[in-house]
C-alpha positions, 0 to 999 in steps of 0.5 A, a space after each residue: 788582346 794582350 800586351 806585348 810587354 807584360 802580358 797582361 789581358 788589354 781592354 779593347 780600346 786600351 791605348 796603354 797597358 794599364 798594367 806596365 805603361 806600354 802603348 798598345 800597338 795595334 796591328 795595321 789592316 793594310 800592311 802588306 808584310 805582317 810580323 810573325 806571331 807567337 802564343 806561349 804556353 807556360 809550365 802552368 798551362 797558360 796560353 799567352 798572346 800573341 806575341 811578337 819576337 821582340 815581344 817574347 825576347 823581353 818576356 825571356 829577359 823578364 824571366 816571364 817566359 822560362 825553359 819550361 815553357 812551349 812556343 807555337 806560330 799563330 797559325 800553327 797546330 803544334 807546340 814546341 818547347 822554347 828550348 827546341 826554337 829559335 828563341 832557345 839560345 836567348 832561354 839558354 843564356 838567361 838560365 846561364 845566369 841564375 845558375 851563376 848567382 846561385 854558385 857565386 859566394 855570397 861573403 867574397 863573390 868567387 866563384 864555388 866549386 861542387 865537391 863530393 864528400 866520400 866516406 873515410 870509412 871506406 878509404 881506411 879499408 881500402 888502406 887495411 885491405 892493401 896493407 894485410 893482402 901480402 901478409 894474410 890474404 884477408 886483405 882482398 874481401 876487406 879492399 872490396 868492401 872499402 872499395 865499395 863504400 868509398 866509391 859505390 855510392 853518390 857521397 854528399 855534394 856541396 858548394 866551397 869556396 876556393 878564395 874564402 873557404 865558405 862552404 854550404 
């Protein structure tokens, strides 16, 4: 049996988590209506549980459960990422927020841009090819190879800040 809250393996007759301090709630024999129950499996091949979904919500708000991680009914034989269950929109949200801290300038707090940094090579070419195409018509081969350098490949990404012109 593990805790609901932290899932940390409980001993049997634990009344506490001993781990978090949660009481271990212990399921009722006699109730007609029983509450589903999930098992998790981590990105790291760990199979937690059961849990149950106010269980699994808090586990996703602890970020203790994460995108990566699969999700099954008790009863059930298959897995299903988290991102394909019920529980998708709340993992969903949660990555939302680390994304946000992660762009968020840490001098000023505005939000950072992505720009892509192109070679000026290349746009010097482009420039050279379109001036002496009229007149030589070497421009064309020296526009495409411009071309190509300026736009053909990924070019460097990073992070900048519109308020305070931080950049990573």
């Amino acid at each position: 049996m593990f805790c609901q809250n932290c899932a940390k393996e409980l001993d049997p007759s634990a009344i506490v988590c001993s781990a978090c301090g949660t009481a271990v709630l212990r399921p009722n024999a006699g109730s007609a209506q029983q509450r589903a129950q999930y098992y998790v499996a981590n990105s790291m091949g760990h199979t937690l549980g059961p849990f149950s979904d106010d269980a699994i919500r808090s586990l996703i708000q602890q970020q203790r459960i994460t995108i990566k991680d699969s999700v099954r009914l008790q009863h059930a034989t298959t897995w299903t990422p988290i991102t394909q269950s019920q529980f998708a929109q709340l993992v969903a949200s949660q990555t939302g927020v680390n994304r946000l801290a992660i762009t968020t300038c840490p001098y000023c707090g505005a939000g950072l841009v992505v720009q892509i940094k192109r070679s000026r090579f290349g746009l010097i070419l482009v420039v050279i090819g379109i001036c002496l195409t009229p007149a030589f018509g070497i421009g064309i081969p020296i526009f495409i190879v411009g071309f190509i350098i300026r736009w053909g490949g990924k070019g460097k990404a990073f992070y900048r800040c519109a308020r305070c012109n931080y950049s990573s």
